[in-house]
Structures are given as structure tokens and as C-alpha cells.
py3Dmol code that shows the C-alpha trace and the ligand (Angstrom):
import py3Dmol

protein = """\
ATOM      1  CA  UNK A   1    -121.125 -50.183 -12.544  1.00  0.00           C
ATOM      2  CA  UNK A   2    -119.630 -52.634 -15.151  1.00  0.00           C
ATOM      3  CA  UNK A   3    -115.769 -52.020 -15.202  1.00  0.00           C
ATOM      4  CA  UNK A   4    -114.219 -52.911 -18.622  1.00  0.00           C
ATOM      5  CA  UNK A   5    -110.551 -52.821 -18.851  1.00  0.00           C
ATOM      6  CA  UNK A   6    -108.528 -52.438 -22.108  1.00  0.00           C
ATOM      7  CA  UNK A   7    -105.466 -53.056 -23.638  1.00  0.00           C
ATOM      8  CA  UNK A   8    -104.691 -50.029 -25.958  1.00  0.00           C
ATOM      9  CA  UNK A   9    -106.496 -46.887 -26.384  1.00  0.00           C
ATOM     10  CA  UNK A  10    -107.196 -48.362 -30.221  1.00  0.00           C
ATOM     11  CA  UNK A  11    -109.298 -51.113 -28.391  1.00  0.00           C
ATOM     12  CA  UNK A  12    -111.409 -48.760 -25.912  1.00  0.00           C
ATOM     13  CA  UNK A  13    -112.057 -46.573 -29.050  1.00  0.00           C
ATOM     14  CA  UNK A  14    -113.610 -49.976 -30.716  1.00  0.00           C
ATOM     15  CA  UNK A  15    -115.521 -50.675 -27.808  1.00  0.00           C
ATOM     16  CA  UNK A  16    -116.876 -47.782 -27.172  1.00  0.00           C
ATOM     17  CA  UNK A  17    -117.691 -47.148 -30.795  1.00  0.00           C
ATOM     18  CA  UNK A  18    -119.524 -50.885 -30.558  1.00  0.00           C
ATOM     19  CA  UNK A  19    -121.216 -49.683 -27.534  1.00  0.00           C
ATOM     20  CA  UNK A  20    -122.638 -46.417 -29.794  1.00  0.00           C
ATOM     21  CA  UNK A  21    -123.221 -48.341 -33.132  1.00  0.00           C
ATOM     22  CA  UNK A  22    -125.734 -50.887 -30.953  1.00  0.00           C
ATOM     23  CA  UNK A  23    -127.355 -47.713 -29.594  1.00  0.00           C
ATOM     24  CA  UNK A  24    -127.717 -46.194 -33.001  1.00  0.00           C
ATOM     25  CA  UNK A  25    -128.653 -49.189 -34.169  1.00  0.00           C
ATOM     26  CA  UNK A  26    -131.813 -49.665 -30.995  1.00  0.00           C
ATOM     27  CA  UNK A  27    -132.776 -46.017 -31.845  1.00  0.00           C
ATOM     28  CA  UNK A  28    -131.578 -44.078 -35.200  1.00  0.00           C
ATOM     29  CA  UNK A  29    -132.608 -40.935 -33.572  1.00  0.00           C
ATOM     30  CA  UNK A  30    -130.903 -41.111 -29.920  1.00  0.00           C
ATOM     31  CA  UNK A  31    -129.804 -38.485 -28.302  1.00  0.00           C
ATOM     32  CA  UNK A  32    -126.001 -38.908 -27.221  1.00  0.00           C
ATOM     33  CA  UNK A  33    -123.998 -36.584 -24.896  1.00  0.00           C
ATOM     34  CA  UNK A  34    -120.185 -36.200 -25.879  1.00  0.00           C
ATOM     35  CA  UNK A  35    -117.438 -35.018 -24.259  1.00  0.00           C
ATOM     36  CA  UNK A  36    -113.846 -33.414 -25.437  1.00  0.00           C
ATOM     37  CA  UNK A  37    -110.350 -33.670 -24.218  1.00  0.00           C
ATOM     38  CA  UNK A  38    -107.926 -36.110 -25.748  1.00  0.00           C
ATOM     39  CA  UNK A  39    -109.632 -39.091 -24.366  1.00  0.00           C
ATOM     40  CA  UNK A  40    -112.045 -39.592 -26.921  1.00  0.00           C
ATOM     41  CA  UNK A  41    -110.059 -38.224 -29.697  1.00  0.00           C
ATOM     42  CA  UNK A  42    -109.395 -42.141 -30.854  1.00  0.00           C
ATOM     43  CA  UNK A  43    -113.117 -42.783 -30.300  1.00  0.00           C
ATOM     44  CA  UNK A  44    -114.080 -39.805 -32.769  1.00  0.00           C
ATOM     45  CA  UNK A  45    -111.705 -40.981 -35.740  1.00  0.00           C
ATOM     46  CA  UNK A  46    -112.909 -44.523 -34.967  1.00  0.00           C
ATOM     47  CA  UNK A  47    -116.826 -43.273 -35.452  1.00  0.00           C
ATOM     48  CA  UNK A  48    -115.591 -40.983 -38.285  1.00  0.00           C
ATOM     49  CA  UNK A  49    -113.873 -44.379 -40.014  1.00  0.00           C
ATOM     50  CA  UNK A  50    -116.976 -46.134 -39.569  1.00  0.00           C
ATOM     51  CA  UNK A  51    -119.447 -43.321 -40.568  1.00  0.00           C
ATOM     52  CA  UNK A  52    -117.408 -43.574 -44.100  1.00  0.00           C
ATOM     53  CA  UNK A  53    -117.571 -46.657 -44.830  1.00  0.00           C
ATOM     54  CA  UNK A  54    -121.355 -46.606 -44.089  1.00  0.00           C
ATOM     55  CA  UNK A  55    -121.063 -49.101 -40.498  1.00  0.00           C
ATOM     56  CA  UNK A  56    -122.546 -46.556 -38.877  1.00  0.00           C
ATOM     57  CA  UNK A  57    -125.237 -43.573 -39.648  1.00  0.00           C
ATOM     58  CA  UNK A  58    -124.967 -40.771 -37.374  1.00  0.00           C
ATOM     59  CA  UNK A  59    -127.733 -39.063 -39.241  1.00  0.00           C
ATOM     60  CA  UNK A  60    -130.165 -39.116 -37.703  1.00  0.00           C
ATOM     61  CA  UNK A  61    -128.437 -38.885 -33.830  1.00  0.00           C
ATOM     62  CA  UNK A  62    -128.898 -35.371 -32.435  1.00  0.00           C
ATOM     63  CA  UNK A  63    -125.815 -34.414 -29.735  1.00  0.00           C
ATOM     64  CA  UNK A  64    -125.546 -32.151 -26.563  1.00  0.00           C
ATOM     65  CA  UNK A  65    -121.669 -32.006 -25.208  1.00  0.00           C
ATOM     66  CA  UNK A  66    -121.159 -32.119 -21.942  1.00  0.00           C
ATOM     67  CA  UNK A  67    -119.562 -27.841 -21.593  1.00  0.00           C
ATOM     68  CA  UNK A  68    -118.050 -25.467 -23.214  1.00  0.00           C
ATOM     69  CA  UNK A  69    -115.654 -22.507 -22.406  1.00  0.00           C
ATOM     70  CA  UNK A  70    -117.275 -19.048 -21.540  1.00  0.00           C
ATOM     71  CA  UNK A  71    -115.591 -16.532 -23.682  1.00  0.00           C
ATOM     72  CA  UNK A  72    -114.681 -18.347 -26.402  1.00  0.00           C
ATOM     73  CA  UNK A  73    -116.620 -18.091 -29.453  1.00  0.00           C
ATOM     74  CA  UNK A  74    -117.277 -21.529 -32.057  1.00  0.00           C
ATOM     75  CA  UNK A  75    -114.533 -20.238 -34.247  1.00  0.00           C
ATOM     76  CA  UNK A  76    -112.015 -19.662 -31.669  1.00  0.00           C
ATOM     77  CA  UNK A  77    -109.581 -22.873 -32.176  1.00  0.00           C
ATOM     78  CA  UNK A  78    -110.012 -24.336 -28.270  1.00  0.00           C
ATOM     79  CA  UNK A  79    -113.621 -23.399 -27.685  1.00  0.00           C
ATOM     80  CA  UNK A  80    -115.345 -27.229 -27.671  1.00  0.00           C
ATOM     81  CA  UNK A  81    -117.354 -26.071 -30.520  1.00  0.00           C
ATOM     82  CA  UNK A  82    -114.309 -25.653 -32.556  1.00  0.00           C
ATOM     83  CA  UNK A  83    -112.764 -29.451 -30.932  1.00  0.00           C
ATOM     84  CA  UNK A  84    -116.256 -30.629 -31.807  1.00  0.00           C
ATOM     85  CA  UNK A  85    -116.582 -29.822 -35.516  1.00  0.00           C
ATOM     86  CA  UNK A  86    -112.720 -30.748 -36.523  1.00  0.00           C
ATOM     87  CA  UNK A  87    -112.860 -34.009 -34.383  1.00  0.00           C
ATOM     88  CA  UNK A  88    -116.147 -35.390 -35.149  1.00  0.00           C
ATOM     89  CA  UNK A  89    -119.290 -33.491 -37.025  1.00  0.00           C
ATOM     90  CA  UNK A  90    -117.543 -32.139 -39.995  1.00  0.00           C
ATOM     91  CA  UNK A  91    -115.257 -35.265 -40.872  1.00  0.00           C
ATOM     92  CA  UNK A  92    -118.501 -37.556 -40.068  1.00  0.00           C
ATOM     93  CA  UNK A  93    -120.838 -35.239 -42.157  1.00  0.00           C
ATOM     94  CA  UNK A  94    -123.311 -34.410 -39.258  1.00  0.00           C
ATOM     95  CA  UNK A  95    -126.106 -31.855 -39.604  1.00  0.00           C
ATOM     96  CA  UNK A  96    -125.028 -28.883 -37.504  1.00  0.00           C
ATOM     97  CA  UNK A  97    -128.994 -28.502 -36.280  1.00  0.00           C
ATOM     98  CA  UNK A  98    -128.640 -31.657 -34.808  1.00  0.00           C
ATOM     99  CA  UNK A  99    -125.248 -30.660 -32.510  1.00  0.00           C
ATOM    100  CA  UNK A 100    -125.928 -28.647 -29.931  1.00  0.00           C
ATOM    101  CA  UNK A 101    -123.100 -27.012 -27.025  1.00  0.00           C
ATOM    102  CA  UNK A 102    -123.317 -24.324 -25.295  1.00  0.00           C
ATOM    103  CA  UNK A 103    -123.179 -20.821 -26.112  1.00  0.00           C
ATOM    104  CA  UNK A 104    -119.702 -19.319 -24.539  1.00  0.00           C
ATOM    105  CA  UNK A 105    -120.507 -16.105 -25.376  1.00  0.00           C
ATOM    106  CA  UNK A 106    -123.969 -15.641 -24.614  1.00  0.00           C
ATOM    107  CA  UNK A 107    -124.734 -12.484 -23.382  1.00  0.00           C
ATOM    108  CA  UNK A 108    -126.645 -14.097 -20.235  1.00  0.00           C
ATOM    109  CA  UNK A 109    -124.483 -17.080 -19.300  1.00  0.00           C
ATOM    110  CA  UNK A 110    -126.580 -17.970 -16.847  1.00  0.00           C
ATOM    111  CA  UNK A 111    -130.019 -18.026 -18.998  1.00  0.00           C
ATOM    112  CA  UNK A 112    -127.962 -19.763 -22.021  1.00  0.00           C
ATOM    113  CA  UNK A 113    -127.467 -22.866 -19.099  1.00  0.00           C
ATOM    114  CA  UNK A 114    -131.238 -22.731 -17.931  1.00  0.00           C
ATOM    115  CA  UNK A 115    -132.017 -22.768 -22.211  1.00  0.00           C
ATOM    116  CA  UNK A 116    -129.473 -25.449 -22.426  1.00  0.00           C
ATOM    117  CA  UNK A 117    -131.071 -27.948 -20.108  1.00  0.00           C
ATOM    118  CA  UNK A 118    -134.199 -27.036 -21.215  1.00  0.00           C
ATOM    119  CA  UNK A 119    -133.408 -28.224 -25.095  1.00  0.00           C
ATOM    120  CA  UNK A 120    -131.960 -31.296 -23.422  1.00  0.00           C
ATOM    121  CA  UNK A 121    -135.376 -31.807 -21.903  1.00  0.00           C
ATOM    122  CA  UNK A 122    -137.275 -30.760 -24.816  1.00  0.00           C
ATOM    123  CA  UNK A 123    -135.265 -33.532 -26.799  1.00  0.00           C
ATOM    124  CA  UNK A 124    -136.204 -36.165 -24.493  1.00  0.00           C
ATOM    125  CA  UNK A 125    -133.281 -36.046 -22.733  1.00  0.00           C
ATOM    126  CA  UNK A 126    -129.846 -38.098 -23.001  1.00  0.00           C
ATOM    127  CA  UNK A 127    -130.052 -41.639 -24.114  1.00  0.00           C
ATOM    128  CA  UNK A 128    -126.074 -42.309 -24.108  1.00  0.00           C
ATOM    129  CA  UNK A 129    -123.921 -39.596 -22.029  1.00  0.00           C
ATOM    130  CA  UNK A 130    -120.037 -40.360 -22.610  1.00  0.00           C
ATOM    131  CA  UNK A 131    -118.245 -38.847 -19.888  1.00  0.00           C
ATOM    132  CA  UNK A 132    -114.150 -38.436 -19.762  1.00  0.00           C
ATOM    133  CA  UNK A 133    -112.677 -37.852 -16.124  1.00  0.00           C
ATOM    134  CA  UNK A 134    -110.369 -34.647 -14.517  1.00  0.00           C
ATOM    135  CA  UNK A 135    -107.563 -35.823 -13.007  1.00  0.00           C
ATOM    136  CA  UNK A 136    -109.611 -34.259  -9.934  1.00  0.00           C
ATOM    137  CA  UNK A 137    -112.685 -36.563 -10.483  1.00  0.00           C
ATOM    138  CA  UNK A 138    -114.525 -33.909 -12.266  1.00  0.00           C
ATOM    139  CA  UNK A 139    -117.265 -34.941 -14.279  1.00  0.00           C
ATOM    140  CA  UNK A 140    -118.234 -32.397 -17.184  1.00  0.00           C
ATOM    141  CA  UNK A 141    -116.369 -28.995 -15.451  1.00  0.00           C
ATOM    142  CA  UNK A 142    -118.299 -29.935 -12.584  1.00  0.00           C
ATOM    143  CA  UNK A 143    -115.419 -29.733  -9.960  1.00  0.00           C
ATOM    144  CA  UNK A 144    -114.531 -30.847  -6.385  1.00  0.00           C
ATOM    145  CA  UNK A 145    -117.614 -29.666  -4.140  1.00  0.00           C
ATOM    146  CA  UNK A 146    -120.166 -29.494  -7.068  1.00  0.00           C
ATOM    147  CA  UNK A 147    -123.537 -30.345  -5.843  1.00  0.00           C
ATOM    148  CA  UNK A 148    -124.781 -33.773  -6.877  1.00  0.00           C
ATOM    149  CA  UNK A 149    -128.119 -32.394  -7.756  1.00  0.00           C
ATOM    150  CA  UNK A 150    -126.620 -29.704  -9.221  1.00  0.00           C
ATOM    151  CA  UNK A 151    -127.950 -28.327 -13.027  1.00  0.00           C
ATOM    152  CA  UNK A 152    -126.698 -27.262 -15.805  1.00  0.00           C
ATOM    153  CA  UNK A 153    -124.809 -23.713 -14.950  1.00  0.00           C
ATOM    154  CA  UNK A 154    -121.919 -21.664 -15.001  1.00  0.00           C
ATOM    155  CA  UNK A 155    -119.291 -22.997 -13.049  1.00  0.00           C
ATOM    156  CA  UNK A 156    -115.407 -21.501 -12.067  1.00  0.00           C
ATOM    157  CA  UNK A 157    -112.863 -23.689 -13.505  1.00  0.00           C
ATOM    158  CA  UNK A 158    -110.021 -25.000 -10.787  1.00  0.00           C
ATOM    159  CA  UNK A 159    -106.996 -24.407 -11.032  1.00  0.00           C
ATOM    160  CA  UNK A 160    -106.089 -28.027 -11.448  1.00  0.00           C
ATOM    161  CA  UNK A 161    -108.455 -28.309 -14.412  1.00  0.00           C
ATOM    162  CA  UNK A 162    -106.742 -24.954 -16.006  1.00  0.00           C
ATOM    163  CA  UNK A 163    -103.333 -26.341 -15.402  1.00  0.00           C
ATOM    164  CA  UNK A 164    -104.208 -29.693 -16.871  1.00  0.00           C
ATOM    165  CA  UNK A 165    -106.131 -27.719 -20.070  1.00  0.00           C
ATOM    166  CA  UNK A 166    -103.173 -25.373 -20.498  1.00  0.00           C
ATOM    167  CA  UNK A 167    -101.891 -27.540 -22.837  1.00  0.00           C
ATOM    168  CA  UNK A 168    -104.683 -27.007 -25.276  1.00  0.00           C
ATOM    169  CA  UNK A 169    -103.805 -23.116 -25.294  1.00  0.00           C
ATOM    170  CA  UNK A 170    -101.193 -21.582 -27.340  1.00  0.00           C
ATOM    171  CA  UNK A 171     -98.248 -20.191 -25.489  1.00  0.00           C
ATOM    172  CA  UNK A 172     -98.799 -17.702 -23.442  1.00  0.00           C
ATOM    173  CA  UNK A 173    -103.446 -17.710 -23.367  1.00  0.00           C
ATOM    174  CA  UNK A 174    -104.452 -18.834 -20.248  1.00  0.00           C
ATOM    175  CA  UNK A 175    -107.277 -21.116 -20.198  1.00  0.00           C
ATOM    176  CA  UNK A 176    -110.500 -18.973 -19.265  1.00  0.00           C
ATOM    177  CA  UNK A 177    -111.714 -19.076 -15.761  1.00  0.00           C
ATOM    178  CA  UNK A 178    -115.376 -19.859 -16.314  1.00  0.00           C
ATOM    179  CA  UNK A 179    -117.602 -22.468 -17.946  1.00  0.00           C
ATOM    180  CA  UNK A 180    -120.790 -23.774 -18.801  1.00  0.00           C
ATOM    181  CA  UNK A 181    -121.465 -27.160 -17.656  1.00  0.00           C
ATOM    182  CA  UNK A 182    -124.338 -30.024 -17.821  1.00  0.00           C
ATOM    183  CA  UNK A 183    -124.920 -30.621 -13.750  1.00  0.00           C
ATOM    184  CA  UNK A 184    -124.376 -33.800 -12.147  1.00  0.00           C
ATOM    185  CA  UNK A 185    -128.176 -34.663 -11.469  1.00  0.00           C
ATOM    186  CA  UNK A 186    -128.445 -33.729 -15.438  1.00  0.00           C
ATOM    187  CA  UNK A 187    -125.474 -36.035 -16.626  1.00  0.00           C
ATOM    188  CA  UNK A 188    -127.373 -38.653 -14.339  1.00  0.00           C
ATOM    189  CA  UNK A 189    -130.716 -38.373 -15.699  1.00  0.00           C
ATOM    190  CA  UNK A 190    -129.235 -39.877 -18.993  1.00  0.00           C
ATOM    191  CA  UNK A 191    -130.447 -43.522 -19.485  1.00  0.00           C
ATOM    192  CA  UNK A 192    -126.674 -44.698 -20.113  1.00  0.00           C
ATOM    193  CA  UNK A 193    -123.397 -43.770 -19.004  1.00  0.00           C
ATOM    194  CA  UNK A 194    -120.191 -44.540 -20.626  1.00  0.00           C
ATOM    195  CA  UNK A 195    -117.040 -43.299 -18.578  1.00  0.00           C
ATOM    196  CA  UNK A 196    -113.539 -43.509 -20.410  1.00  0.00           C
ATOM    197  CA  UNK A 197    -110.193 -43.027 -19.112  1.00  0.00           C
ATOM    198  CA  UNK A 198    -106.666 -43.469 -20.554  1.00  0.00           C
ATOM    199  CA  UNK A 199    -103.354 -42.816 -19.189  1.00  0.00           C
ATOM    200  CA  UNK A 200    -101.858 -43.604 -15.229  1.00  0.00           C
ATOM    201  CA  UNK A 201    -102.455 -39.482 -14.302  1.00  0.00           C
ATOM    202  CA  UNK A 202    -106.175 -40.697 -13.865  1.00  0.00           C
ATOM    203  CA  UNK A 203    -105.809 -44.149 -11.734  1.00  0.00           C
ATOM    204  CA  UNK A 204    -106.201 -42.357  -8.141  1.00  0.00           C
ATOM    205  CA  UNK A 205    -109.225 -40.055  -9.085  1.00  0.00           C
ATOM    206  CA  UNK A 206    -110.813 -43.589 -10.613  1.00  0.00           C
ATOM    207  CA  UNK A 207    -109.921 -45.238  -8.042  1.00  0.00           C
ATOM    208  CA  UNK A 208    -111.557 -42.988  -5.717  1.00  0.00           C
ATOM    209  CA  UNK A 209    -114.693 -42.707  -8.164  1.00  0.00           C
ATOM    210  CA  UNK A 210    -115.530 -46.315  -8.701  1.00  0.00           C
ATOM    211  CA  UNK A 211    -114.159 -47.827  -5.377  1.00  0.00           C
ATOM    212  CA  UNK A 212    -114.491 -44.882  -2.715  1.00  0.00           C
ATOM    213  CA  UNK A 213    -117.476 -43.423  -0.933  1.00  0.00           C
ATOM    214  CA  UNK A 214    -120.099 -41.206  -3.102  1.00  0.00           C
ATOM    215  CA  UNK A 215    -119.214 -37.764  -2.180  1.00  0.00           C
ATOM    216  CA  UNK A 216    -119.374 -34.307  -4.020  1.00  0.00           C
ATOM    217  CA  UNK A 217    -115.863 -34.147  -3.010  1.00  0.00           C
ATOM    218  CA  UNK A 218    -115.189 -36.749  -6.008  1.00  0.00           C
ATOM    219  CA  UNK A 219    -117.681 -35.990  -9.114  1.00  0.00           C
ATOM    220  CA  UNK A 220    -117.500 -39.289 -10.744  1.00  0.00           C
ATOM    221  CA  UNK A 221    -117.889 -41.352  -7.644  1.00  0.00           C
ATOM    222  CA  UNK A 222    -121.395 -40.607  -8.124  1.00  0.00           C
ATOM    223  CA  UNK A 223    -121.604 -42.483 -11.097  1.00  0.00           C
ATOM    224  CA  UNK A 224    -122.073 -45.443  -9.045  1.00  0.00           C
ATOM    225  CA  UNK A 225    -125.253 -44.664  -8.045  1.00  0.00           C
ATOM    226  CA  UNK A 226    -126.412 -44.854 -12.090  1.00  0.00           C
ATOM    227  CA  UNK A 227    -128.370 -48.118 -12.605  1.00  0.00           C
ATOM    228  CA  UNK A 228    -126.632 -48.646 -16.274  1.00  0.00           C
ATOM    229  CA  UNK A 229    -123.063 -47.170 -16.017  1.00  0.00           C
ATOM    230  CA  UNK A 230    -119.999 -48.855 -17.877  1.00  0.00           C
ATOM    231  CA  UNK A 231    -116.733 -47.537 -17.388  1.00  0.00           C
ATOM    232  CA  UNK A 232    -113.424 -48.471 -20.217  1.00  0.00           C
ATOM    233  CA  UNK A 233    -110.010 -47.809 -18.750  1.00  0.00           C
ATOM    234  CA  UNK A 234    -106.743 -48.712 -20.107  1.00  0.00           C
ATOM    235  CA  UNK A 235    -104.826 -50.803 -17.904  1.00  0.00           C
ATOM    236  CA  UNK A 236    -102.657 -47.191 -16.570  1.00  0.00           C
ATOM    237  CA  UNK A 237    -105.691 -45.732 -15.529  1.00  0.00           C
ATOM    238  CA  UNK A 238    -106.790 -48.874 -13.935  1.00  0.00           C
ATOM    239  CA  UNK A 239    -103.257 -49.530 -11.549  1.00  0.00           C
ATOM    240  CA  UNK A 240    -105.092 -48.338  -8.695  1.00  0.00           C
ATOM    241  CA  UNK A 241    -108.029 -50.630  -8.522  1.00  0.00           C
ATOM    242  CA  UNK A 242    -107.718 -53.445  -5.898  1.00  0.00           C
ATOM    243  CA  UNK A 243    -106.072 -56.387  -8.051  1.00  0.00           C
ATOM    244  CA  UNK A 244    -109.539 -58.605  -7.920  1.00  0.00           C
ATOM    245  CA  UNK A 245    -111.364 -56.047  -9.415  1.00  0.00           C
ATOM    246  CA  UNK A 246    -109.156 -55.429 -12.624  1.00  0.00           C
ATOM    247  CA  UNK A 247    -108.239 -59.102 -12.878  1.00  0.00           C
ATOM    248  CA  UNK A 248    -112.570 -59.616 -12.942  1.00  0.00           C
ATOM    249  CA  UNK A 249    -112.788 -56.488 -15.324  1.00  0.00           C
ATOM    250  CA  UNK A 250    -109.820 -57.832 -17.923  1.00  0.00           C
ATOM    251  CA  UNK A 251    -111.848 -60.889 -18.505  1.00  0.00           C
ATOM    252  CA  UNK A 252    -114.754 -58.699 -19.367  1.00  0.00           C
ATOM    253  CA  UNK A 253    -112.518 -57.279 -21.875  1.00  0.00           C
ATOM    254  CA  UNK A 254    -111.878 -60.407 -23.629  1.00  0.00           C
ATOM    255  CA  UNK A 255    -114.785 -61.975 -23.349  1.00  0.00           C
ATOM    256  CA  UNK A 256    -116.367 -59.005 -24.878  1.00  0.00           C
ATOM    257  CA  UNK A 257    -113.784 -58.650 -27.793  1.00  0.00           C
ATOM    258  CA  UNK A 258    -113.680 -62.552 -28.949  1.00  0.00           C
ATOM    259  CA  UNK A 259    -117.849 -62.340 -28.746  1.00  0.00           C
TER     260      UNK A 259
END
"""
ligand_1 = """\
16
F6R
C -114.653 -32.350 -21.507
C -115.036 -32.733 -20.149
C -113.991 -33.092 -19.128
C -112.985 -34.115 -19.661
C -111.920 -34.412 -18.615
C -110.853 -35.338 -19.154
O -115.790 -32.058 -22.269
O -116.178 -32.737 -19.848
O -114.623 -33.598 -17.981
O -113.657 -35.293 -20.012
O -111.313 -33.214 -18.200
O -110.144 -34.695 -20.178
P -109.050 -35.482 -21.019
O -109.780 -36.488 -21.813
O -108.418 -34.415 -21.892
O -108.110 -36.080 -20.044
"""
view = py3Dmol.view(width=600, height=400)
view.addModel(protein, "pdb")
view.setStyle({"model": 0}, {"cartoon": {"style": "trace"}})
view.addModel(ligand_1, "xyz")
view.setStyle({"model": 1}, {"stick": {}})
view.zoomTo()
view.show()
């Protein structure tokens, strides 16, 4: 895995949004796989800013996000449908045929996951997968004890991962129990991964994920087993790397931003 570490959360977003321009740029028409949560929000205006002034054309790019809530229809304001369109496809003018999540209220939850993975297939699958990390190591909603070949499915949400998303629900909603998630052998079928993670709330699950043992106990610590897998983390979310590691991944940071 290449570690990058950042200064500001205005400096991943640039890097990131490098990292997506030079894949747009390789292949008009690849297939990227988002996430939500705040962690990309900066990425998504940066995208958005460059989409306007024509830096970037997200055209052509068709999108699968990583989950969305069961129960919550696209017009309901914290369904990932709803995140999706205010954050990213309507201010960048994308082509709603081209963005695809997951139905929350299908009436077969189960069947909308097998049709999900199969119109990831049927596009070819996921050139650039952008993953965000739970405070538990959860990649996607796939939680602690998820199996690492698992698919994409309906998972139940810990209660970790609804007390951390509580925040996104007006007073008094609790966040719903139940998801539908890309798997962790899907997310790892993509031919790129880019992990991103902000804030010192995430620096034991990373360091667990990039510097522990690969275990379905810890989601993203199979991301090291990806062949081309770079991670950005501000330096909070990086305090618990050993101190050779972030002082080798801060020079990859400026090297990378004076180049
Ligand atoms: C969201 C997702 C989750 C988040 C993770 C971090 O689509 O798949 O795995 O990436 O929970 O969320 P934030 O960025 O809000 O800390």
C-alpha cells in the first residue's frame, strides 16, 4: 500500500481529486466507486470546482457507491442517494443513468444486492473504488467479522457505526438498523483503491488496518492485500503509525505536491 500523508483536509481533497482527474483522463468512461460520510465532502466540492471550470469532465464516468441505508427512500434527506445528488451529481451536472446506489427500499433487499453486483459486473466492474474508514475499520457497512470474500448484501449496522452516523439524523430518528453494502471481495476486485481518512477518532482503526495483521476482525486491514492501494490521511488520523512510517509517507506528500 502507498501511504500518503497530508497536511489539511483542503490538500487530501486536491490529491485525491488529481488522483481521479488522471483516471478520467486514462479512461473518459471509468467506472468509479464513491463513498459518503463527511470525509469526502471536501473531495466532492473540489471535483464539483473543477467540473465548472471545465478541468475535469465527469461525463462520461458512470458511478456505483459503496451502500446505502435500507428504508430510506432517494428523497429522504440522509439516504446516500439524497448525500449523493446534493454533494456531487447535481452541482457537477452528472447524468443520473450513469449513478447508480442501491435501492433502500426494494421490496427484495436481498435480490436488489445480487442485481447490484451484477450491474457492477455488467459495467466491467470498478476501475477506481474510494473507500472512507468506520472508526471500527469498517470498509463500506461491512463491519467487524464481515467475511473477506464476502458480496454485495444486506448487512446489520453496529451499534458503533449507528452511534457514529447519529449525527447525520435529526433529533430524535435513529439511524436504521440495516444496509446494503458492496462486499469486501467486491470492493477488492476494483483495479484501484483510494482509502481517505481525516480526523484523530480514526488513527487506531488505521493503524490497525495498514500496520496490523489481515483479519475480518478489521475490514480495511485487508486492503493490504490489494496490489494498487493508496491510502491519504491527515496527519490526526495518521498519530498512530510507527514514526518511520509517517515520516517516509510525509515526504511522499511533498514530493507529490511540488511535482
Ligand atoms: C460510506 C461508507 C463508510 C464511511 C465511513 C467513514 O459510504 O462506506 O464506510 O466511509 O463510515 O465515514 P466518515 O467519512 O463520515 O467518517
Amino acid at each position: 500500500m502507498h501511504l500518503i500523508i497530508v497536511e489539511s483536509p483542503a490538500q487530501m481533497a486536491r490529491l485525491a481529486a488529481d488522483r481521479l482527474a488522471a483516471q478520467l483522463a486514462h479512461r473518459p468512461d471509468s467506472v468509479l466507486g464513491l463513498p459518503t460520510g463527511d470525509t469526502p465532502l471536501a473531495l466532492y466540492r473540489e471535483l464539483v470546482r473543477r467540473q465548472r471550470r471545465g478541468e475535469l469532465d465527469l461525463s462520461r464516468a458512470t458511478t456505483f457507491n459503496l451502500d446505502e441505508y435500507l428504508g430510506l427512500g432517494p428523497d429522504h434527506p440522509t439516504s446516500y442517494a439524497h448525500y449523493m445528488r446534493r454533494h456531487l451529481f447535481a452541482p457537477a451536472g452528472m447524468d443520473s443513468r450513469r449513478t447508480h446506489l442501491p435501492d433502500g427500499t426494494a421490496a427484495d433487499p436481498h435480490a436488489e444486492a445480487e442485481r447490484y453486483e451484477a450491474a457492477i459486473r455488467a459495467a466491467g466492474g470498478i476501475d477506481l473504488q474510494l473507500l472512507g474508514i468506520g472508526v471500527n475499520g469498517h470498509i463500506g457497512f461491512n463491519e467487524p467479522g464481515s467475511p473477506l470474500d464476502s458480496r454485495t448484501r444486506v448487512v446489520e449496522l453496529c451499534a458503533t457505526t449507528r452511534s457514529a452516523n447519529r449525527r447525520h439524523f435529526p433529533c430524535g430518528e435513529a439511524p436504521p438498523t440495516h444496509a446494503i453494502t458492496l462486499g469486501i471481495a467486491t470492493i477488492l476486485e476494483a483495479r484501484r483503491l483510494l482509502l481517505l481518512a481525516t480526523g484523530s477518532a480514526k488513527a487506531t482503526a488505521l493503524r490497525a488496518a495498514l500496520q496490523g495483521p489481515i483479519s475480518a476482525g478489521l475490514p480495511a486491514s485487508v486492503l493490504q492485500r490489494h496490489p494498487a492501494c493508496v491510502a491519504i490521511l491527515d496527519a490526526a488520523a495518521a498519530t498512530a503509525l510507527d514514526p518511520a512510517t509517517r515520516q517516509a509517507a510525509r515526504l511522499s506528500a511533498s514530493t507529490l505536491s511540488s511535482s
